[in-house]
C-alpha distance (Angstrom), angle and dihedral (degrees) to the residues before:
residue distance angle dihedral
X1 . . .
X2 3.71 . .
X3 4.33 129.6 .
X4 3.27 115.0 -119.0
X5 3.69 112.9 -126.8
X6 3.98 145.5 -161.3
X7 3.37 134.0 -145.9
X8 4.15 110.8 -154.8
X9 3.74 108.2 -165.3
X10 3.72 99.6 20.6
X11 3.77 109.6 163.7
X12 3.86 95.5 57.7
X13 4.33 124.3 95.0
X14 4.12 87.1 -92.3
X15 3.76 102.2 40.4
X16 3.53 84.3 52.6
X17 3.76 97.7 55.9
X18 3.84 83.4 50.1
X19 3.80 92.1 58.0
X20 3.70 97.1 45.3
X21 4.17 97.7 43.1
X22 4.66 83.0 51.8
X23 3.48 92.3 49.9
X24 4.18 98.9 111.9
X25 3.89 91.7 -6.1
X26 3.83 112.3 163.9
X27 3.86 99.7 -136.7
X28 3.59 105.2 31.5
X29 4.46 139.6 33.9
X30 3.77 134.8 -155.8
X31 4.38 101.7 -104.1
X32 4.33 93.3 156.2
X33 3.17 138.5 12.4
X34 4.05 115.7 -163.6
X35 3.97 132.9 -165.9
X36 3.43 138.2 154.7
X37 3.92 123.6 -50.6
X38 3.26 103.9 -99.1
X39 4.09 88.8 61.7
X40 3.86 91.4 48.9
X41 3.97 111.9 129.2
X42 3.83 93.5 15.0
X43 3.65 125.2 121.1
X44 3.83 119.3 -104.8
X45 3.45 99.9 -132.5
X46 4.08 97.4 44.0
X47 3.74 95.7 52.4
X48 3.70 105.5 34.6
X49 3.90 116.5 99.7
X50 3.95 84.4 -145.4
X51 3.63 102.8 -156.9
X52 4.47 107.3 161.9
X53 3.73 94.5 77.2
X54 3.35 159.3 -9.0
X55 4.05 95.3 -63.6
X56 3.69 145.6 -1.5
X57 4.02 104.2 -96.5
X58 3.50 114.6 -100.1
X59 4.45 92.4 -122.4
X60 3.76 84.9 68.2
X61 3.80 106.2 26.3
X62 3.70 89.8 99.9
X63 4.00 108.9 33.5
X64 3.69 126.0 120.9
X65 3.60 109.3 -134.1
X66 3.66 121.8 -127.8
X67 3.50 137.5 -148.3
X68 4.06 123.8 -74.9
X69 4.21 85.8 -110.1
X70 3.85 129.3 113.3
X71 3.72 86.6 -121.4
X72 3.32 96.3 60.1
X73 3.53 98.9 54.7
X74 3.17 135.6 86.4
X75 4.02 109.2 -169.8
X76 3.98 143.0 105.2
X77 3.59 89.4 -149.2
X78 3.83 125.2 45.4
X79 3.86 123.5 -161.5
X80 3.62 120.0 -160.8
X81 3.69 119.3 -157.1
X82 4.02 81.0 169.7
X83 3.79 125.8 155.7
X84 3.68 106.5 -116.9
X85 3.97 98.0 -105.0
X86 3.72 94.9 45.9
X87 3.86 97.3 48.9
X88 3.91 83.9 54.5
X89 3.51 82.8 76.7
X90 3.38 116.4 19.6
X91 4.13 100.7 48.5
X92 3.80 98.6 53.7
X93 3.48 87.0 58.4
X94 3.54 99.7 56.9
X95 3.61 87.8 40.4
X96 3.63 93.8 54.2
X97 3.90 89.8 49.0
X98 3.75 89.8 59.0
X99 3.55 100.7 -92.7
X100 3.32 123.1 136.2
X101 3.82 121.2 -122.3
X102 4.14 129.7 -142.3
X103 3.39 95.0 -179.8
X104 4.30 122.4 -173.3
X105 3.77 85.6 172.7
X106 3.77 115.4 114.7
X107 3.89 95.7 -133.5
X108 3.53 113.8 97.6
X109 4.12 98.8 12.1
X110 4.55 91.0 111.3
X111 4.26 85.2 35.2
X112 4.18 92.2 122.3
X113 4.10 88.1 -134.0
X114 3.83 91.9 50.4
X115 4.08 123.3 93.1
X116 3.58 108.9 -132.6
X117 3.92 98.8 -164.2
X118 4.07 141.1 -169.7
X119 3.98 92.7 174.5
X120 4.00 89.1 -143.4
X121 3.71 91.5 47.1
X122 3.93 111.4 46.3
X123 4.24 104.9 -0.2
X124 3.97 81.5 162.7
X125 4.01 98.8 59.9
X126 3.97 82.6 72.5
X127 4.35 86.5 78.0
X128 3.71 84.3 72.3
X129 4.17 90.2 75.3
X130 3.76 80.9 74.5
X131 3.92 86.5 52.6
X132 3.93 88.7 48.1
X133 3.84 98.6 48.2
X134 3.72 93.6 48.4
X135 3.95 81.8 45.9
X136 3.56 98.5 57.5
X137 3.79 110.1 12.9
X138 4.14 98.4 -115.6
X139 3.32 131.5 151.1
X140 3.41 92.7 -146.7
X141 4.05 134.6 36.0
X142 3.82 148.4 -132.8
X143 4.06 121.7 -123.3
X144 3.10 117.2 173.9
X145 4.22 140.1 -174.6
X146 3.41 132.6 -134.3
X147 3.98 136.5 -90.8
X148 4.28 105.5 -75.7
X149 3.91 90.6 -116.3
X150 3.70 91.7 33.9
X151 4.13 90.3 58.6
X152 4.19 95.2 47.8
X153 4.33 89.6 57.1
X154 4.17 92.0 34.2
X155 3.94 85.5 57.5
X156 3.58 89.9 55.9
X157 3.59 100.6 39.5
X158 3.44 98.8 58.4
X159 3.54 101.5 69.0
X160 3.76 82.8 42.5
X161 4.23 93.2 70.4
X162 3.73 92.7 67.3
X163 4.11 91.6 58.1
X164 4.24 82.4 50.1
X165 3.90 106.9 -91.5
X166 3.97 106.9 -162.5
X167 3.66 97.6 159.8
X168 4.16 150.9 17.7
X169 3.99 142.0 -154.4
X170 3.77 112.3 -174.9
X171 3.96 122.5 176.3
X172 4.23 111.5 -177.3
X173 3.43 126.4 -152.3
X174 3.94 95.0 -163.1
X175 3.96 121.8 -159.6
X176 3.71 112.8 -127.7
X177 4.12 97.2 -110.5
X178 3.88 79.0 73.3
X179 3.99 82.2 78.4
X180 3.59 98.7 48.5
X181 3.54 129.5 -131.5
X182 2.86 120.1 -3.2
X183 3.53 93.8 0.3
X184 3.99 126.0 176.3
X185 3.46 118.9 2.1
X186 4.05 114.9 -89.5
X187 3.74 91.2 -130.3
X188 3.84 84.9 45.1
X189 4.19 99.2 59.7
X190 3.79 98.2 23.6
X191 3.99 107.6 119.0
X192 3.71 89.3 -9.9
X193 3.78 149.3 89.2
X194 3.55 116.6 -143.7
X195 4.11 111.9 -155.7
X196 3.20 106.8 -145.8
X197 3.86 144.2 65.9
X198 4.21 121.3 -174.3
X199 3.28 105.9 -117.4
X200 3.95 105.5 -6.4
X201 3.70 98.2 103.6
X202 3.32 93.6 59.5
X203 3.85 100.8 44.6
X204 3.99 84.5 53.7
X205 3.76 96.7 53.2
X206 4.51 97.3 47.0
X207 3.56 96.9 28.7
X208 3.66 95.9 71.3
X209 3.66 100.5 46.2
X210 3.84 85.3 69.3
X211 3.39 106.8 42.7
X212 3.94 81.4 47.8
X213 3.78 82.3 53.1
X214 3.63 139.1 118.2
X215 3.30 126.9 -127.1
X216 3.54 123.4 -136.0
X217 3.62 107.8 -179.6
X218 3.44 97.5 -94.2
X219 3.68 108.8 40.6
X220 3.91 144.0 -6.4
X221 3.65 109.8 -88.3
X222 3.72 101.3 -150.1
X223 4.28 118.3 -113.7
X224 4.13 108.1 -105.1
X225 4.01 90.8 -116.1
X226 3.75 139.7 129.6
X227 3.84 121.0 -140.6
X228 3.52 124.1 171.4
X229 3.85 120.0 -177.4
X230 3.63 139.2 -162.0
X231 4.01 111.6 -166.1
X232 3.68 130.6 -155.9
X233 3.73 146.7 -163.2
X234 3.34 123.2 -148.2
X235 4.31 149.7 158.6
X236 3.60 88.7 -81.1
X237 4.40 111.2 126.9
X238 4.40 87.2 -167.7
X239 3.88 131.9 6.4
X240 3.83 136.7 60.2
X241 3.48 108.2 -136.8
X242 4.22 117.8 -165.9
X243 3.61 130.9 -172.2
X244 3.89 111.8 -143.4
X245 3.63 137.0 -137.1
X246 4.03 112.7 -178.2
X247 3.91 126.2 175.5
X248 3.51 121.0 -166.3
X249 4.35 125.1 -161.5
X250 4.11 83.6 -127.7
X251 3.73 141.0 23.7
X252 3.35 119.5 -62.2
X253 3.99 126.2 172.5
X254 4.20 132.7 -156.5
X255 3.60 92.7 -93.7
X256 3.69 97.0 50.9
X257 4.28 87.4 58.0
X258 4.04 92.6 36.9
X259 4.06 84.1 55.8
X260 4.13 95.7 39.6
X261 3.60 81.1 49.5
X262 4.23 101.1 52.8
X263 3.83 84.8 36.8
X264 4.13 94.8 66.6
X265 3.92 93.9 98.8
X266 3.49 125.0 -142.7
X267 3.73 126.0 -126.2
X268 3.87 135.5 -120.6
X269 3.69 100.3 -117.9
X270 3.71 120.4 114.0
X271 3.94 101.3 -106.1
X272 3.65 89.3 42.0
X273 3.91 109.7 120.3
X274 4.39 117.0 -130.2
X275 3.92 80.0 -115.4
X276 3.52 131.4 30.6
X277 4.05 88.4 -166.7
X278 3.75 122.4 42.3
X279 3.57 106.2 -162.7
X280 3.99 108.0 -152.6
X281 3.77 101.3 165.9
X282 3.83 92.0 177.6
X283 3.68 111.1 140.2
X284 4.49 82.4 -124.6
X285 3.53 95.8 37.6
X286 3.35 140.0 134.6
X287 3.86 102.1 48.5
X288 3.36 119.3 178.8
X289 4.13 95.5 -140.0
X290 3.43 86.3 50.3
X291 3.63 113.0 35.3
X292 3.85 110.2 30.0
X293 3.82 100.4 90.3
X294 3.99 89.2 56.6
X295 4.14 103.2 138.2
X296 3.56 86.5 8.1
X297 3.95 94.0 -65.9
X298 3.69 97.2 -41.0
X299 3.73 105.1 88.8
X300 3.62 123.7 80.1
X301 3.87 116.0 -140.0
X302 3.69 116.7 -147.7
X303 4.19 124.9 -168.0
X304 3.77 141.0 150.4
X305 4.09 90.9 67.7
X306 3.52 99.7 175.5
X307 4.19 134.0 142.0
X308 3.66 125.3 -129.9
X309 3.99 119.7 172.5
X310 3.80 97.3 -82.1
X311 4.31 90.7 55.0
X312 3.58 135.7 -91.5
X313 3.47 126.8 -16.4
X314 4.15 131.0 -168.1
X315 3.81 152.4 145.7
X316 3.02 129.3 -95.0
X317 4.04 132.4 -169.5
X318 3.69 144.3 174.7
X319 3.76 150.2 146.6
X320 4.06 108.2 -83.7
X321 3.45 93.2 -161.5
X322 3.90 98.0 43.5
X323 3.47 106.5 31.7
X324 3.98 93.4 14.0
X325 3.97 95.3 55.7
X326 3.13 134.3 -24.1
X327 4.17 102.1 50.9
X328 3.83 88.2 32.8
X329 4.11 89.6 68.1
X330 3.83 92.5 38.1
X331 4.18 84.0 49.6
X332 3.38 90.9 55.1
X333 3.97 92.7 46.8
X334 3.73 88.3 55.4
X335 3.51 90.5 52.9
X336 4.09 102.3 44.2
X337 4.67 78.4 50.3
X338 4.05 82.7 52.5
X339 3.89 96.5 46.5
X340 4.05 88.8 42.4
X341 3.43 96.5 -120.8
X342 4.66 87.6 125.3
C-alpha cells in the first residue's frame, strides 16, 4: 500500500523538485497538488512553467490543482514547498486537521515545539511531535528541515562532536536555485558574486545549535557551539558549496575527520543515499558540475581536508534543491512511516 501525498505550493523551483523526486516512489504517490488561488481548477501540466527537467512527469501531467485547504486534499502526508509567510498560515491548518506536515519552509523550524530534523543527524528530535500535539491540541503535526546551506555543514558537523567540536567558520558559495525561480536578476549575478543573502546568515548560525541539540523530553536543549557564517551568491545553476573552519577543545588530525566522516551511516529508507559523506580529498575537489548528483542528490561530498593552526578545515558540497530541500522533507517522511508515527 502506498500514502497518499500533497504537494502545497507546487508550481514554484522547490515544489517542483518535490514532484519530480515522487514520481515512481515506493512508499508514497502524487493524490493533490495545491497552489495559490488564482491556479485553482487548472491543469498541472498546462500552467506550470516547468523548469527542473526535460518534461513535466507524466503522474501529474494531467491533474487539476486544488486549493491550499484541508478540504481539498486528499493526502496522509503533506509536503510544503511553502514560502515562509504563506506556510504561517496555511500548514497549521493542515496540521491541526490531522494532517501531517513535511515542511522545507523556514517558518516554524526555531518554534521550541517544532522538530527541526536531518534523519541521519538527530532521528530522536522527532519524540517532540508528541510534545507539540499535547502543546497545541492537533491531530496532526509540523516537521520541519533545515536551511539548504545550513543542512550541507550540519551533515558534517555531526560526526565532528565526538572528536570535541567547540567552534565553526562557514563561508557559502550558494547556487542560484537557492533563490527560487526566477531568482536574481541575470544582469545582477553575471561576472559577479554578490555577498550577501537576507536572512541566510542567520539561519546558518541558530539552526545548528538545535539540530546539535539534546532532547530532553520536553524541549531541545540547544548544543554549546559557536558558528559564525558568511553566505554567498554566486553563477552556480545547482550546488551549495561551503568552505569550513572547525576548532576542536583537543588535538585532532586529518585522518581522525576523514574516518568521522565515512563512519556517518546511511539509513535504509528509499531516498537515503549509499553514503551520507563522500569523501573527495582531492586538492580541486568538490565541484559542483561534477559532484552534486552524488547518491542521486542526497549525498554530500566533502574534500580539501587539511589542518592549519586554528583546526581542520574542508569543502563541502551538495545539491540545495535535492539534498537541501526537497528530498530532505520526503527523507524525513520516510522515516516518521518507518518509526510509525503515519
Amino acid at each position: 500500500m502506498k500514502f497518499k501525498v500533497a504537494v502545497l505550493g507546487a508550481t514554484g523551483m522547490v515544489g517542483q523538485k518535490f514532484v519530480q523526486l515522487l514520481e515512481n516512489h515506493p512508499w508514497f504517490e502524487i493524490s493533490s497538488l495545491a497552489a495559490s488561488e488564482r491556479r485553482v481548477g487548472k491543469i498541472y501540466g498546462e500552467e506550470v512553467n516547468w523548469i527542473v527537467s526535460a518534461n513535466v512527469p507524466d503522474c501529474v501531467r494531467d491533474m487539476e490543482m486544488v486549493a491550499m485547504d484541508p478540504k481539498s486534499v486528499d493526502a496522509d502526508i503533506v509536503f510544503s514547498a511553502l514560502p515562509s509567510s504563506v506556510a504561517k498560515e496555511v500548514e497549521p491548518k493542515f496540521a491541526e486537521a490531522g494532517f501531517v506536515v513535511a515542511s522545507n519552509a523556514s517558518t516554524y523550524r526555531m518554534v521550541e515545539d517544532v522538530p527541526l530534523v536531518v534523519p541521519e543527524v538527530n532521528p530522536e528530535h522527532l519524540e517532540l511531535v508528541e510534545v507539540q500535539k499535547r502543546n497545541r491540541g492537533w491531530d496532526g503535526f509540523i516537521v520541519t528541515n533545515p536551511n539548504c546551506t545550513t543542512i550541507m555543514l550540519v551533515i558534517t558537523l555531526k560526526p565532528l562532536v565526538e572528536l570535541g567540536l567547540r567552534s565553526v567558520r562557514v563561508a557559502s558559495m550558494q547556487a542560484l536555485s537557492g533563490a527560487g525561480y526566477p531568482g536574481v536578476p541575470s544582469m545582477a549575478i553575471m561576472d559577479n558574486v554578490i555577498p550577501y543573502i537576507s536572512g541566510e546568515e542567520e539561519k546558518v548560525e541558530e539552526e545548528p545549535l538545535k539540530l546539535l541539540g539534546k532532547f530532553d523530553g520536553n524541549r531541545i536543549v540547544p548544543a554549546e557551539l559557536k558558528v559564525s557564517a558568511s553566505c554567498h551568491r554566486v553563477p552556480v545553476t545547482d550546488g551549495h558549496t561551503e568552505a569550513v573552519w572547525a576548532e576542536f577543545d583537543r588535538n585532532v588530525e586529518v585522518e581522525d575527520v576523514v574516518n568521522a566522516f565515512t563512519g556517518l551511516k546511511s539509513l535504509d529508507l528509499p531516498t537515503s543515499p549509499e553514503k551520507v559523506i563522500v569523501v573527495r580529498n582531492e586538492v580541486d575537489r568538490p565541484q559542483p558540475r561534477l559532484d552534486r548528483d552524488e547518491g542521486k542528490g542526497m549525498s554530500v561530498v566533502v574534500g580539501r581536508i587539511r589542518k592549519d593552526e586554528w583546526g581542520i578545515k574542508y569543502i563541502v558540497m551538495g545539491h540545495n534543491t535535492v539534498r537541501g530541500a526537497a528530498g530532505a522533507s520526503i527523507l524525513n517522511a520516510e522515516l516518521m512511516v518507518k518509526k510509525g508515527m503515519i
